[in-house]
N, C-alpha and C positions, 0 to 999 in steps of 0.2 A: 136804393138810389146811389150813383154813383159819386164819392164825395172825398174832394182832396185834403190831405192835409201837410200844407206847404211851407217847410223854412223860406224864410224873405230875406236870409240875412240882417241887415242889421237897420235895413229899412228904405236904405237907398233905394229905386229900382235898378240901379248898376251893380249894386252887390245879387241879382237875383242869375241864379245858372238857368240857362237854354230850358231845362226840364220844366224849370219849375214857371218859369216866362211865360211856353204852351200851354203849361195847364190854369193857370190865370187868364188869359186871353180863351179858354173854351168854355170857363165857367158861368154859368148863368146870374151867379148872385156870391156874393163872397161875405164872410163874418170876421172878426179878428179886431184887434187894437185899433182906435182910432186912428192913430201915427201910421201904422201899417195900408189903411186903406185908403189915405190921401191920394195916393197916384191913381187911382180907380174907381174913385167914387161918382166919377163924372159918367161913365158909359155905361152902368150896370147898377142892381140895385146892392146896396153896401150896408151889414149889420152891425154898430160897433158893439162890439161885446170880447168880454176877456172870462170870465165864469165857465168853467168846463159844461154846467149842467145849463146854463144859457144856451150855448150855444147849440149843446147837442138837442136842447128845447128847439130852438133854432130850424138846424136840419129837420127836423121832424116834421117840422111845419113847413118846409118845403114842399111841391105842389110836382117840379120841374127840376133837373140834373143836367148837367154835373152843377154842383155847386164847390168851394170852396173855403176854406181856412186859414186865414193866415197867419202866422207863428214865427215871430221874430228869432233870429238866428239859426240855430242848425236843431231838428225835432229830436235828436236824440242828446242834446246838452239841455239839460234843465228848460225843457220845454213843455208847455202845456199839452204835446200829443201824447203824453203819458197819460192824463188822465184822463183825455178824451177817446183815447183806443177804445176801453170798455163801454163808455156811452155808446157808443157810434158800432156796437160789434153788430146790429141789425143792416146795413149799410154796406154797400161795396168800396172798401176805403182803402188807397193810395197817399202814399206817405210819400214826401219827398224830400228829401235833405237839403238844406239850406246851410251859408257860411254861416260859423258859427263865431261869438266877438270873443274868442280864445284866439283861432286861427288867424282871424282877420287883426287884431291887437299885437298878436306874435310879429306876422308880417311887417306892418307898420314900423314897428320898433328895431325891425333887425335882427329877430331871433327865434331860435326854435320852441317848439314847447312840447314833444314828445317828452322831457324828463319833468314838467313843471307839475307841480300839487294842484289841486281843484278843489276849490271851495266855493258853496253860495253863501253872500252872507245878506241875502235881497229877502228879505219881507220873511227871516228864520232866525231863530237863536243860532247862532252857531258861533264856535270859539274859534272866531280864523287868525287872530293872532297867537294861538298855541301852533296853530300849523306853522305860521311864519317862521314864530320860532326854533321849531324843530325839522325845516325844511330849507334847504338851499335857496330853491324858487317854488314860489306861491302865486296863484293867478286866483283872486278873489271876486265873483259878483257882490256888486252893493246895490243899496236902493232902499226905499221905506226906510224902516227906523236908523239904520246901519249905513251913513254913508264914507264914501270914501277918507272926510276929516277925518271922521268919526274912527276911525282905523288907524289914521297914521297917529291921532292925540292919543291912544291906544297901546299903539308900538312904542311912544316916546314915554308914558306913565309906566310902563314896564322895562324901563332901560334898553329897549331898542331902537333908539330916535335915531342909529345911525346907517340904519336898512336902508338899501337902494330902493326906490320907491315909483313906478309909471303909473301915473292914472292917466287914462282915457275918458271923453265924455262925447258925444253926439258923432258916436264914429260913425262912418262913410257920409255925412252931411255934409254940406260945404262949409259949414262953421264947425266942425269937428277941432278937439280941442286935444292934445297930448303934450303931457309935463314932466319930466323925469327930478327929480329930487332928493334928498333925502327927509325919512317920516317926520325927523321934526321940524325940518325946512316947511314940509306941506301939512301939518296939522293945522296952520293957521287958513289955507284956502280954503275956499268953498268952490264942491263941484255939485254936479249936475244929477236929477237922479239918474239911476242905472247904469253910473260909471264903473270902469271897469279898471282893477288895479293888479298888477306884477308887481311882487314884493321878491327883491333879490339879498340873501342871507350870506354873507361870507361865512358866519359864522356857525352853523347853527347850533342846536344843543341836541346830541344825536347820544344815543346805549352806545359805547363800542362795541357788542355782541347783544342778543335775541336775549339771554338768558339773566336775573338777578344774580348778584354776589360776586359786586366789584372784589377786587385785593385786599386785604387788608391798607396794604402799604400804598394806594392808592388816596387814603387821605390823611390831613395833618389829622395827630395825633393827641398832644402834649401828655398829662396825666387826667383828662377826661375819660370815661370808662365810653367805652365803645360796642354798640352788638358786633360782633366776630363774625366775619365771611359766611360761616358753616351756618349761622344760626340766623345769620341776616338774609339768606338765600331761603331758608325754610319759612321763613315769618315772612317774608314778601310772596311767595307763595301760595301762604296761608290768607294773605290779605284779600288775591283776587283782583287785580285792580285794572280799572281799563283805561284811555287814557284821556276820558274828558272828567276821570274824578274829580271831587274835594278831599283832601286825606288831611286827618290832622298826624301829626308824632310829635303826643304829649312825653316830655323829659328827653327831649331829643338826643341830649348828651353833643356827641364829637358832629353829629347830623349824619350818621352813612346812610341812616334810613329814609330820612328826610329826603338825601339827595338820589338815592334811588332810587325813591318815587316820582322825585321833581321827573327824572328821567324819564319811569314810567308812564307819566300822563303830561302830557306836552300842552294837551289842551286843556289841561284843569290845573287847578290852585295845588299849591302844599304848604300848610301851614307849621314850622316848627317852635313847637311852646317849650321851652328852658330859662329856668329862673336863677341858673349860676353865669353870673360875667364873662370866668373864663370859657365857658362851654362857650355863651353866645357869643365870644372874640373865634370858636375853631368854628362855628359854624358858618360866623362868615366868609371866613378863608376857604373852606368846604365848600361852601354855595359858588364863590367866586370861582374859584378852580374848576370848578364842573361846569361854570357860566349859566346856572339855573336860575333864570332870571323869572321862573316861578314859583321862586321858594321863597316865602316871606316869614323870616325871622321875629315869633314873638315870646317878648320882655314878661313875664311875671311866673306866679303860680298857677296850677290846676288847682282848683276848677274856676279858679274867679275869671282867671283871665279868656276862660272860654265862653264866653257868657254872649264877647259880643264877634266872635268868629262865622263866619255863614256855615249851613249845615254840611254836615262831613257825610262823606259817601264809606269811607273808610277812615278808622282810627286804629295807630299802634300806640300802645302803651309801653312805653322804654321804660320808663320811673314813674311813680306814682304818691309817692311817699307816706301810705298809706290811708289815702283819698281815692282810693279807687272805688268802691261802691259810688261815693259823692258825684265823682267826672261821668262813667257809666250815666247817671241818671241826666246828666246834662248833655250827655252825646244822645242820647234814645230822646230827651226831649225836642232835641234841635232835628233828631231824627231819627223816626223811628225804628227805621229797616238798616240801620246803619250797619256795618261789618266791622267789627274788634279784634284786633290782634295782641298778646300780651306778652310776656316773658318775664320769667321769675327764677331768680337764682338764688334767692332765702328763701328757707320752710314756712315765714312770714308773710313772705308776698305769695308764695306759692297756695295757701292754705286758704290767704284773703281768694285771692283770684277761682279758684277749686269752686268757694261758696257764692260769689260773684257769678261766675260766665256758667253756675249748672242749670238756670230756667232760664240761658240765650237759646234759641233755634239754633239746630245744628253747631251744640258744643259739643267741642274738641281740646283734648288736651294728647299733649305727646311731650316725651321727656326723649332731648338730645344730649348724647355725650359723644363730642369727637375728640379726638386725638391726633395732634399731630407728630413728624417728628423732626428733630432738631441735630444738627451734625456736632459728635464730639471727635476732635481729631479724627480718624478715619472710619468712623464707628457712625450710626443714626439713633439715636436714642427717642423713645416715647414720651411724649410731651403731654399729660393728658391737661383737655381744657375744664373749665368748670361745666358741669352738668346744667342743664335749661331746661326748663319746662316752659313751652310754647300752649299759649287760651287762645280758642279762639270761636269766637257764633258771632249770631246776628240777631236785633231785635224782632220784630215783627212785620210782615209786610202785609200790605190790605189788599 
């Protein structure tokens, strides 16, 4: 049977194109969203249904063709014809594109959106203020648990409440509603479900290059011991990390690792544990500098103060101070499959570490010695650095 499956845009019948107009007026019987099927419900028989396997229930039960579907906005923007394609693959099925509330939102506002980020954050977990923050422009769906407040109180508890911020809500309706603001101007509104928001980032928090192992001389310093370029680039490597992590970097020290992960996962957390003052005075300078407004700074010892951190996806250990087994069984508690990264520059720590990370999954030790070198009057001299041995596995995964 022959069976359409047709963007309506955004609900209006004004928003619907010529194509998709014809094959609505041919169809015998239509299925789709309630809201979608008001202009049609009077001439023809109307199913409201939203459930992929409803509907394609639905078509099945059809007797007579062509019938129809309607599918708000454009079927290839986060549309339910994805999941209806394989129901409906017995069927002769016609897809048709419909405005989609990116395009139509863009316009309204004045601007383009060929360079802007895409995010759903309508009835999914998803970290769309990690995108904001590491993107210029952000175009976010909301709706169900995640709405539009719900985003801007979000961007302002993360120190971004001064984001350019447009929500949309009942676009192309005649009570259609657009507000421009900043997030923490609009944390306090309440909108509509399935509004629709452009978050605009002057700032964002962007890698200056693809690859870890900032400068050295890229952060404060003072006399906090610091992991070194050569060996912060291999131990981030070693970490694996993607960028909706949790990472802890217990003994964080100056933070270069800290803020290179902040870096690396824009959409997750980074947590850095350091229990000396001055360290925790450079790493806020550190954090601030790099504007990783995902790095959250914390006060005490390992392992106490891990207790009450959320589960880490990845852990480095910079210092340990001889609690390492202890931390270990509190990362594998908190979670199991977790990934560890260690570094040892005593025969002390090296020797704990050796008996510690040898029944992790996929342990790995490697010892780095670089060298660099240093100008004496006209001459380069050999500067060698201290020797590292880099731990690294993972607990167990089910």
């Amino acid at each position: 049977m022959k069976v359409y499956l047709i963007g309506v845009g955004m609900g209006n019948p004004d928003t619907l194109t010529v194509q998709a107009l014809r094959a609505i007026e041919g169809c015998r019987a239509l299925a789709g969203a309630r809201r979608l099927l008001e202009p049609w419900q009077e001439d023809r028989p109307c199913a409201p249904l939203t459930a992929a396997a409803d509907i394609a229930a639905w078509v099945d039960g059809q007797t007579q063709g062509p019938v129809g579907v309607l599918l708000s906005g454009d079927t290839g923007f986060y549309s339910g014809a994805k999941s209806l394609w394989p129901l409906l693959k017995d069927h002769q099925v016609e897809t048709i594109p419909g405005l989609s509330s990116l395009s139509y939102f863009c316009a309204r506002l004045g601007t383009t959106w060929q360079d802007v980020r895409v995010v759903s954050a309508h009835g999914r977990s998803h970290n769309a203020v990690g995108e904001i923050q590491s993107h210029p422009r952000t175009f976010a769906l909301t709706g169900g648990a995640t709405r539009a407040e719900d985003l801007c109180r979000a961007l302002t508890e993360r120190g971004l409440g001064a984001v350019r911020v447009s929500v949309g809500e009942r676009l192309s309706y005649p009570d259609e509603r657009i507000v421009t603001g900043t997030a923490a101007g609009l944390a306090g509104e309440h909108f509509e479900d399935l509004a629709v928001l452009l978050a605009e980032h002057d700032a964002p928090v962007l890698r200056p290059w693809n690859t870890p192992g900032l400068p050295d001389g890229f952060f404060l310093r003072g006399e906090v011991p610091m992991t070194k370029e050569e060996v912060r680039s291999l131990a981030l490597c070693k970490l694996r990390l993607q960028p909706w992590h949790t990472v802890w970097d217990v003994g964080a020290g100056t933070g270069s690792v800290s803020v290179e992960c902040a870096l690396a996962c824009p959409q997750g957390r980074v947590y850095a544990i350091e229990k000396k003052e001055a360290a925790l005075d450079l790493l806020a300078g550190n954090k601030a500098q790099f504007g990783c407004v995902n790095l959250e700074l914390v006060s005490g010892a390992a392992p106490q103060v891990l207790e009450d951190l959320p589960a880490p996806d990845r852990v480095f250990l910079g210092g340990t101070s001889g609690e390492m087994e202890e931390i270990l069984a509190v990362i594998f508690a908190k979670n199991p499959a977790a990934r560890v990264v260690c570094t040892a520059v005593t025969l002390e720590t090296m020797g704990e570490a050796a008996r510690c990370f040898a029944p992790l999954s996929g342990a790995g030790m490697v010892q780095v010695a670089a060298t660099r070198t240093r100008k004496a009057g006209p001459y380069h001299l050999m500067d060698a650095q201290n020797p590292v041995w880099i731990f690294s596995g993972e607990g167990k995964h089910e």
